[in-house]
Structures are given as structure tokens and as C-alpha cells.
N, C-alpha and C positions, 0 to 999 in steps of 0.2 A: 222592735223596741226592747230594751232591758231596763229591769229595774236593778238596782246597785247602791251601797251608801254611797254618801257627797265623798269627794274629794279634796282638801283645800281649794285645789287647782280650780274647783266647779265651783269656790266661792261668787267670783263676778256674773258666772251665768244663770245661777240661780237668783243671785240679786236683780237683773237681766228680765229672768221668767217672773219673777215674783210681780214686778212691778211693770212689768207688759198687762201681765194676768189678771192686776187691782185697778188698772190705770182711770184716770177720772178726768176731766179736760182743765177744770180747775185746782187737782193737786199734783205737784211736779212729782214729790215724792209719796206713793202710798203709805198710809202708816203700818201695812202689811211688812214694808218692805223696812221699816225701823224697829219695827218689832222683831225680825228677823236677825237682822244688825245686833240688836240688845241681848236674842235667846242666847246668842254665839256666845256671848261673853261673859252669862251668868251662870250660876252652881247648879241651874238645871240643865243644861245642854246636856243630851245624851247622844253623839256620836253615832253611833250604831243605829239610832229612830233618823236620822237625817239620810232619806231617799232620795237620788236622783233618776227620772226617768232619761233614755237618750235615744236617740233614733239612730236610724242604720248607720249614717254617718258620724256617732258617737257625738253628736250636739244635745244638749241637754234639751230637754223640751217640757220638764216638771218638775215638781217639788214635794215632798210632806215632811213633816218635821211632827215628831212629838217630844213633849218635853217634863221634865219630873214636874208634877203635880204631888199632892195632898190631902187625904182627908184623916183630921187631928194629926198623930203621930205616922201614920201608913202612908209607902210612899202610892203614886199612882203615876197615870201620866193623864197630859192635855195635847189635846192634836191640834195643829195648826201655826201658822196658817198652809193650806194644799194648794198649790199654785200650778197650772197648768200653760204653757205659751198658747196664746189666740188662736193663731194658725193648724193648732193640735187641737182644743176643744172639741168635746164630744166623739171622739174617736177612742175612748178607750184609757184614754189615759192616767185621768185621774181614777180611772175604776182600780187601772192598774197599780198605780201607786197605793192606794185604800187599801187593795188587798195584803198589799207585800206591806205594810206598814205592821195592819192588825196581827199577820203570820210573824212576823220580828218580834212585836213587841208580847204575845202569847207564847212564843221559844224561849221568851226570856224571862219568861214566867212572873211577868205584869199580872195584878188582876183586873183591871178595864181601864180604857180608854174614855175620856170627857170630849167633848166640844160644843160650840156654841155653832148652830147652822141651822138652817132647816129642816127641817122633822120628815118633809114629802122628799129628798132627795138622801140625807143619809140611813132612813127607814132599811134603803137595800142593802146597808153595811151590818144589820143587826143591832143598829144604834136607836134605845128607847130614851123614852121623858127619863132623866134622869131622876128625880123622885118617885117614880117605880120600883128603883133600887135602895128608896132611902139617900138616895143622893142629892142634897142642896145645894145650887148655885152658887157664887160667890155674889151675883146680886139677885134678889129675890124677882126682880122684873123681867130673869129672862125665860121663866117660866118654861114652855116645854120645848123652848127653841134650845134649851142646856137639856145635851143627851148624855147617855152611855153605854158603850159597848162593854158587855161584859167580856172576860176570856178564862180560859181554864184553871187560873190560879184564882177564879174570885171567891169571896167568902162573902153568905149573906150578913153576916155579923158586920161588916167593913160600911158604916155607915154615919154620914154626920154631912158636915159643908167643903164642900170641893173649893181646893188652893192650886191656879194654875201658878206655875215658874212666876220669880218675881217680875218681869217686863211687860207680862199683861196687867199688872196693875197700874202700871202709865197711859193706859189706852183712856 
């Protein structure tokens, strides 16, 4: 496996992985995968956080994408969505993208990373209750399922209500 940024070219296959990865029997399109669509095209896209995992035979087989966030004036980033192909689940993959995600966006001297997920699976990413950090949700009900990894650039000072990219606010 390699981890790598996207490539244009790994546009349709990540679109592909994303929505193998969300699929639901009753929605054609995941909203993972419109969200994805939307990050591309707005002022937070950052290039450089858009990972593709690929297998031997250089097929894409995952996803992570982070994208500028904010709290008040500071930038920050929001993770997601990390999309893995079925067929690849639990092998590693998405560990592997999480790691190369958090080491890109800590080189680039980010001070932490947000997300909305589960608290028992990204716990192993170093990801806390985001009000730990003085960090508020952007809705108050998602309580400690909105985490944050801190990284070497953070300041305990850096504190207020977390603004992911504008296209999570359509969800």
C-alpha cells in the first residue's frame, strides 16, 4: 500500500471508494460523497490534506481529506469524510491514511485537527472530547462524539466554537 495526495486523475475513484464506503440500499448517492463533490470546489479545499491510499496494483483503495476549518479568526482544519473500499476494510487502511493525514497536516504546522465520529475508534488517533481543549462544536448536541487531535503547532490559548469548511453546513 502507499499513501500519496489525490491526483485529479484519482478524482472518479475516490468518488468510487467514497461511496462503496457509505453505501446504504436506500440512498443511490451517499451524502459522504456530495460532500466531497462540494469540499472540491470551495475556499477550504486544501490540496495537500487530500490522501489517496493505493494497492500494489496502484488502484486507489481510500480516502481522507481535511479541510480548513476555524475557530473565530484562526485557521484550523476538519477531517473527513475517511473513506475506505469494503473489500479493504479493517486491514489497515484507514489506520494508514489517519496516520499520514495527522503527520501532513502537523509538517504544515496546523494546530489540530476536528471531527465528528466516534470517541472508541478515533481515541487511537490521540483524538479527545473536543471541549477538553475548550473546543465547541458547531452544534451543541454532538457533544463528545466532536473530537480533537491536538498537534505541535497548538496553543492552549486557541479557543472558542469550531467552523468546519462551508459544505458541511448543508449536511
Amino acid at each position: 500500500m502507499l499513501i500519496r495526495r489525490e491526483l485529479p486523475a484519482d478524482v472518479p475513484d475516490v468518488r468510487a471508494v467514497t461511496a462503496a464506503a457509505f453505501a446504504k440500499p436506500d440512498t443511490p448517492v451517499p451524502v459522504e460523497v456530495t460532500l466531497l463533490d462540494a469540499l472540491r470546489d470551495c475556499d477550504g479545499w486544501l490540496p495537500a490534506l487530500s490522501l489517496v491510499a493505493t494497492d500494489a496494483d496502484g488502484e486507489v483503495i481510500g480516502h481522507v481529506v481535511c479541510t480548513r476549518g476555524h475557530v473565530g479568526a484562526a485557521p484550523t482544519l476538519g477531517l473527513g469524510p475517511l473513506s475506505v473500499r469494503p473489500d479493504h476494510q479493517r486491514r489497515g487502511v484507514g489506520l494508514a491514511l489517519m496516520h499520514a493525514v495527522l503527520g501532513a497536516a502537523d509538517a504544515l504546522g496546523e494546530p489540530f485537527v476536528a471531527l465528528l465520529g466516534s470517541p472508541e475508534y478515533y481515541s487511537r488517533y490521540g483524538f479527545r472530547t473536543a471541549t477538553d481543549h475548550r473546543i465547541a462544536p458547531p452544534d451543541p448536541a454532538w457533544g463528545r462524539y466532536f473530537q480533537v487531535r491536538t498537534l505541535s503547532a497548538y496553543d492552549p490559548a486557541l479557543h472558542g466554537t469550531f467552523e468546519y469548511a462551508e459544505p458541511f453546513t448543508r449536511l
